[in-house]
PyMOL Python script that loads the backbone (N, CA, C, O; Angstrom):
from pymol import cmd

cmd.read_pdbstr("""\
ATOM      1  N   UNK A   1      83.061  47.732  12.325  1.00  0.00           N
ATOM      2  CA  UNK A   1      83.013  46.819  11.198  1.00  0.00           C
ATOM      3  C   UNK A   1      82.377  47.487   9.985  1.00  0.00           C
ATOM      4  O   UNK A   1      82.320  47.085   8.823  1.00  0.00           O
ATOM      5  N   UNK A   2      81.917  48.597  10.533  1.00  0.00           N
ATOM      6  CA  UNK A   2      81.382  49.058   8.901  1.00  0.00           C
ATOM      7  C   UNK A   2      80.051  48.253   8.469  1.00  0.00           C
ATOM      8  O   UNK A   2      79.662  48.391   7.309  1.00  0.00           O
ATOM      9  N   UNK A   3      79.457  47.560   9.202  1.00  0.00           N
ATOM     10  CA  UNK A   3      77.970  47.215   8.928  1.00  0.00           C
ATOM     11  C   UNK A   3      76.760  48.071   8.393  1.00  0.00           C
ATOM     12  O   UNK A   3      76.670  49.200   8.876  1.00  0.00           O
ATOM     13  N   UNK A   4      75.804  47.686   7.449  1.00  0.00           N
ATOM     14  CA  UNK A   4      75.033  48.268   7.228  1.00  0.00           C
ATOM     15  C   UNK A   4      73.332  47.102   7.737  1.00  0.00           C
ATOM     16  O   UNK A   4      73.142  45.892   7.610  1.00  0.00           O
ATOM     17  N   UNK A   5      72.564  48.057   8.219  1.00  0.00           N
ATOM     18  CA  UNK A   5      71.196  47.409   8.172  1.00  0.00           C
ATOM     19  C   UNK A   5      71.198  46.389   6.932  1.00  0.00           C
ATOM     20  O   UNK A   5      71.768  46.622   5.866  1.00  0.00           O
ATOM     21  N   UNK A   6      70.469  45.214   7.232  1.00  0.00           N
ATOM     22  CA  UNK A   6      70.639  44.079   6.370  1.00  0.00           C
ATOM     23  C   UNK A   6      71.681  43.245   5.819  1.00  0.00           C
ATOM     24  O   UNK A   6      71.534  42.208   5.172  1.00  0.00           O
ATOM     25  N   UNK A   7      72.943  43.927   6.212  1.00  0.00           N
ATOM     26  CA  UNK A   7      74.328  42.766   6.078  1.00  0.00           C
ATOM     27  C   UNK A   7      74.026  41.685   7.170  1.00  0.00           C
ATOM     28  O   UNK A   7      73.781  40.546   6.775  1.00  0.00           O
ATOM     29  N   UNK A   8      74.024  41.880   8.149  1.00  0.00           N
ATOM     30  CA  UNK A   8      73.646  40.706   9.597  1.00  0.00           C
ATOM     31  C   UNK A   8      72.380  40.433  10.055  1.00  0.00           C
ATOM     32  O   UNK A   8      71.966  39.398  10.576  1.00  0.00           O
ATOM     33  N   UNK A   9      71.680  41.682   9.757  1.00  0.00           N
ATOM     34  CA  UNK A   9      70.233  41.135  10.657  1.00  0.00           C
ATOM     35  C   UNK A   9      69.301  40.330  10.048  1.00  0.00           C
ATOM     36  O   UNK A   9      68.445  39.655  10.618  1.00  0.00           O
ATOM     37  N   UNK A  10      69.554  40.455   8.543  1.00  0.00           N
ATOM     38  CA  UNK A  10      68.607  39.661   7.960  1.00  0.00           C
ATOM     39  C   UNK A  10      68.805  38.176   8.047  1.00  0.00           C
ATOM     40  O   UNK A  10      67.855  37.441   8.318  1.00  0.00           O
ATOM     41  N   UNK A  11      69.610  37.868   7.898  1.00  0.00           N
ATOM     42  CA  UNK A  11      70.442  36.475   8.750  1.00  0.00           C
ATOM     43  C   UNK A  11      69.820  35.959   9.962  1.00  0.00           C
ATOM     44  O   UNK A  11      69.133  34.962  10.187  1.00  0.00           O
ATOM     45  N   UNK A  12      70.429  37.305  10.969  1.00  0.00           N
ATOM     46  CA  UNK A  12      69.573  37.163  12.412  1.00  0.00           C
ATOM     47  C   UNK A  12      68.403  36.895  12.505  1.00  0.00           C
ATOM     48  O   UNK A  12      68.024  35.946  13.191  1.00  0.00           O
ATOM     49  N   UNK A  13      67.780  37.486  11.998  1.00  0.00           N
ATOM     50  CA  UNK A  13      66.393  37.212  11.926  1.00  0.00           C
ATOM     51  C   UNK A  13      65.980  35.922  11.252  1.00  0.00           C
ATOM     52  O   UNK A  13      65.427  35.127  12.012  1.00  0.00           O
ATOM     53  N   UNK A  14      66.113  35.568  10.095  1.00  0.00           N
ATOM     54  CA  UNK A  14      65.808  34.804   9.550  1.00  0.00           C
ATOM     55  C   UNK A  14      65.928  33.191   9.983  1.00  0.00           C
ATOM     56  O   UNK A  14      65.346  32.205   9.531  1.00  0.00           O
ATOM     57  N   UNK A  15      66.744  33.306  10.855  1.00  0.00           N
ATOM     58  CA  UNK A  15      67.213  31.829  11.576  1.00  0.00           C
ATOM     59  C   UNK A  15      66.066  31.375  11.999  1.00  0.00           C
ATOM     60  O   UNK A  15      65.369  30.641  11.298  1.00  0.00           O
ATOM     61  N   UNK A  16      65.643  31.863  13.527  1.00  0.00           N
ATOM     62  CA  UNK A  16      64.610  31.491  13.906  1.00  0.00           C
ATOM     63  C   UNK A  16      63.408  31.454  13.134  1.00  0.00           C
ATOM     64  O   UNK A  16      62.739  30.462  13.425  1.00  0.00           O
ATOM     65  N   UNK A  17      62.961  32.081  12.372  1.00  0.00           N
ATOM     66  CA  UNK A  17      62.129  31.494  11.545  1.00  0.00           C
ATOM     67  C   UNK A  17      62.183  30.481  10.465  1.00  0.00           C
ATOM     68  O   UNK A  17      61.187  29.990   9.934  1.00  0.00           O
ATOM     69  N   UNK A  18      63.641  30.150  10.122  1.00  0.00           N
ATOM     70  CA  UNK A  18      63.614  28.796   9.083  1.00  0.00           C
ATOM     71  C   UNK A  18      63.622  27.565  10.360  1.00  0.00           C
ATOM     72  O   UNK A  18      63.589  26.420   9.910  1.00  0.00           O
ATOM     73  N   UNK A  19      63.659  27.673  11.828  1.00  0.00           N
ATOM     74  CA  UNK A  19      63.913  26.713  12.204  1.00  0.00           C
ATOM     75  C   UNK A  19      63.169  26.569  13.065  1.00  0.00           C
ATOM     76  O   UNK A  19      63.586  25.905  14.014  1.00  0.00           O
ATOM     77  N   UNK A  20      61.572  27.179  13.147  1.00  0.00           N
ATOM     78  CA  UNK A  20      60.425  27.154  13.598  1.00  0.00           C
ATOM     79  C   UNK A  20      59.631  26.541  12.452  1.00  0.00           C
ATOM     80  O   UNK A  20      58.545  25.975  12.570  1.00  0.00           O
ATOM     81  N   UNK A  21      60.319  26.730  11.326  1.00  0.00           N
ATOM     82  CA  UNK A  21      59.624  26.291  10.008  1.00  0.00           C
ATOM     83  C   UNK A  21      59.770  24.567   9.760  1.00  0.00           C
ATOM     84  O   UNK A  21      58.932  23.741   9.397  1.00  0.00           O
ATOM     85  N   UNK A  22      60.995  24.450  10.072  1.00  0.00           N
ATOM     86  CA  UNK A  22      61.486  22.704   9.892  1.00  0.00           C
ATOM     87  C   UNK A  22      60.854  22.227  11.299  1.00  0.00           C
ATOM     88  O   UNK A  22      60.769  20.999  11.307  1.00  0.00           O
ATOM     89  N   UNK A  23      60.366  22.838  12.536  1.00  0.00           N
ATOM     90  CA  UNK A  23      60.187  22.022  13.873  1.00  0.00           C
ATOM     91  C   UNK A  23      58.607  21.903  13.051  1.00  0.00           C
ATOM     92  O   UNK A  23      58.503  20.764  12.597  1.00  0.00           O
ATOM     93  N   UNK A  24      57.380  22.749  12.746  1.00  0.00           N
ATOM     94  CA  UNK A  24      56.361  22.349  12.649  1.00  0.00           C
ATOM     95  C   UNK A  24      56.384  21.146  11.150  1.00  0.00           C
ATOM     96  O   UNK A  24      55.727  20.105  11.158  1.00  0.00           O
ATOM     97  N   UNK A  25      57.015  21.459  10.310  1.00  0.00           N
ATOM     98  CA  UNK A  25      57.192  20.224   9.436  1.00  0.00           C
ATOM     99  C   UNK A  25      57.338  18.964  10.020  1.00  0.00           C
ATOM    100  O   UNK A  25      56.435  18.154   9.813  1.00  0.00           O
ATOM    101  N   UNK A  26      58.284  18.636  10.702  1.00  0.00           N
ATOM    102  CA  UNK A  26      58.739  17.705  11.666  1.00  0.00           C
ATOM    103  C   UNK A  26      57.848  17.069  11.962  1.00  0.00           C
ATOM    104  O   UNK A  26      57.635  15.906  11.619  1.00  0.00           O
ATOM    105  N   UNK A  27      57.021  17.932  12.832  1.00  0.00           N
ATOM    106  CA  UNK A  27      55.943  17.941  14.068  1.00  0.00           C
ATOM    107  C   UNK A  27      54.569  17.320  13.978  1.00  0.00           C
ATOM    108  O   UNK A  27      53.888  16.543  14.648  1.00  0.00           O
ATOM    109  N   UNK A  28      54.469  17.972  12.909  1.00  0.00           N
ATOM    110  CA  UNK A  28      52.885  17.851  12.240  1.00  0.00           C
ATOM    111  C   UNK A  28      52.418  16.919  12.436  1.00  0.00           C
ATOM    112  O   UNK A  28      53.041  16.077  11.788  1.00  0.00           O
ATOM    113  N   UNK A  29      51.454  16.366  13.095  1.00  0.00           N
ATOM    114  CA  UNK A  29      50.649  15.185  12.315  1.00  0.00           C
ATOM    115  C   UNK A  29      50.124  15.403  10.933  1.00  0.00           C
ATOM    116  O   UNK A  29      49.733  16.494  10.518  1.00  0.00           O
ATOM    117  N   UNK A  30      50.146  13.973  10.054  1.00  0.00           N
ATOM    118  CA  UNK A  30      49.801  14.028   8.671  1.00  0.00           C
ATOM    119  C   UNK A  30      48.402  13.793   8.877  1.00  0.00           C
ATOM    120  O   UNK A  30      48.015  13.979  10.031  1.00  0.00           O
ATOM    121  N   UNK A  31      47.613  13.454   8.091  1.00  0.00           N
ATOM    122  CA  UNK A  31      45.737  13.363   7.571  1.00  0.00           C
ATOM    123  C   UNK A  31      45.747  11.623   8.207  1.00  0.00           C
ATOM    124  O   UNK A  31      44.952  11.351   9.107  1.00  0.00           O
ATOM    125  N   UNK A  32      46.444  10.817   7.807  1.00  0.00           N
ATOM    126  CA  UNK A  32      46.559   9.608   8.802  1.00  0.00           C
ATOM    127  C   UNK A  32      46.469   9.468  10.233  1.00  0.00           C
ATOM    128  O   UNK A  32      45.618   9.054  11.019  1.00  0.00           O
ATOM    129  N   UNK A  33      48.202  10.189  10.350  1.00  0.00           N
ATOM    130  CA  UNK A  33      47.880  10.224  11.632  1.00  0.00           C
ATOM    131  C   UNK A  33      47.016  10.411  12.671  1.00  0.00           C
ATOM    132  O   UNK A  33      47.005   9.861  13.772  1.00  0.00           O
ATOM    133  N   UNK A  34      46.374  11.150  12.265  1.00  0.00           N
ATOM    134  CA  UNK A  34      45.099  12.710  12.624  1.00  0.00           C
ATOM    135  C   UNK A  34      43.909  11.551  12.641  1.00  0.00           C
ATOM    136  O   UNK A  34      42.875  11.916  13.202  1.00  0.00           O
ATOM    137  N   UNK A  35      43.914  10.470  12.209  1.00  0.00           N
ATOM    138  CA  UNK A  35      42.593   9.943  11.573  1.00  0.00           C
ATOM    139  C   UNK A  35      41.376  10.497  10.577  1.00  0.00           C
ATOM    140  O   UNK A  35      40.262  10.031  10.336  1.00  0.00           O
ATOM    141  N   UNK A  36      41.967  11.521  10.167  1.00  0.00           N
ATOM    142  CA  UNK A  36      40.805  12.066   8.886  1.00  0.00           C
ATOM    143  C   UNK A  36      41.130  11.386   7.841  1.00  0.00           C
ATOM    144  O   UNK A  36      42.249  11.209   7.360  1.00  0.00           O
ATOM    145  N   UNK A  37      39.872  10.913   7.418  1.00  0.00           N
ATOM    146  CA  UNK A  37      40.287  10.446   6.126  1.00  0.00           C
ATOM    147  C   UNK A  37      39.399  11.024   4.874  1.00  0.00           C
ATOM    148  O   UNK A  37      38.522  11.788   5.278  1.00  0.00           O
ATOM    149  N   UNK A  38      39.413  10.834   3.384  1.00  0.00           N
ATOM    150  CA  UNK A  38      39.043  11.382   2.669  1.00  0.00           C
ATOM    151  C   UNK A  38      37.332  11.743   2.511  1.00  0.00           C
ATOM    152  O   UNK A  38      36.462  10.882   2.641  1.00  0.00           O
ATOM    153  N   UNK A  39      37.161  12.654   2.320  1.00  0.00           N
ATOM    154  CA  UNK A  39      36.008  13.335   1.993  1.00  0.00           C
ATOM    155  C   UNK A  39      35.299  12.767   0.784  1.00  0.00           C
ATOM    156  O   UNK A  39      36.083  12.859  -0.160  1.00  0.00           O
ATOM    157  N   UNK A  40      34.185  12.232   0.408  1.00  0.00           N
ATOM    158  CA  UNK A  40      33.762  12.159  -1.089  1.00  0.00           C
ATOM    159  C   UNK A  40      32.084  12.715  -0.397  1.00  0.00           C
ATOM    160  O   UNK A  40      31.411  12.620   0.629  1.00  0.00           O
ATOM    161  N   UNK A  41      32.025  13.516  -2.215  1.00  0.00           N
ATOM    162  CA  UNK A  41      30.790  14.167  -2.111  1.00  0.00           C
ATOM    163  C   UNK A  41      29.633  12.947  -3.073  1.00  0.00           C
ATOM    164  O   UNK A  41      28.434  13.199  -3.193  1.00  0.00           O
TER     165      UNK A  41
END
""", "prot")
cmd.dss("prot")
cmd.show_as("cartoon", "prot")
cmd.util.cbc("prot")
cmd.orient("prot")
């Protein structure tokens, strides 16, 4: 195919990390959830 480093792998690679990125977004508990609530000094 005539590929060069970075035509496919950067792709390859990059998947799993945009979609480890959207599972902890997802995932997260927010500052509510969590029960922390705001700090005042």
């Amino acid at each position: 195919m005539g590929m060069r480093l970075g035509e496919g792998s950067g792709a390859a690679l990059a998947y799993p990390l945009l979609q480890s990125a959207c599972a902890i977004i997802n995932e997260m508990a927010s500052f509510s959830d969590a029960g922390i609530s705001e700090q005042t000094n």
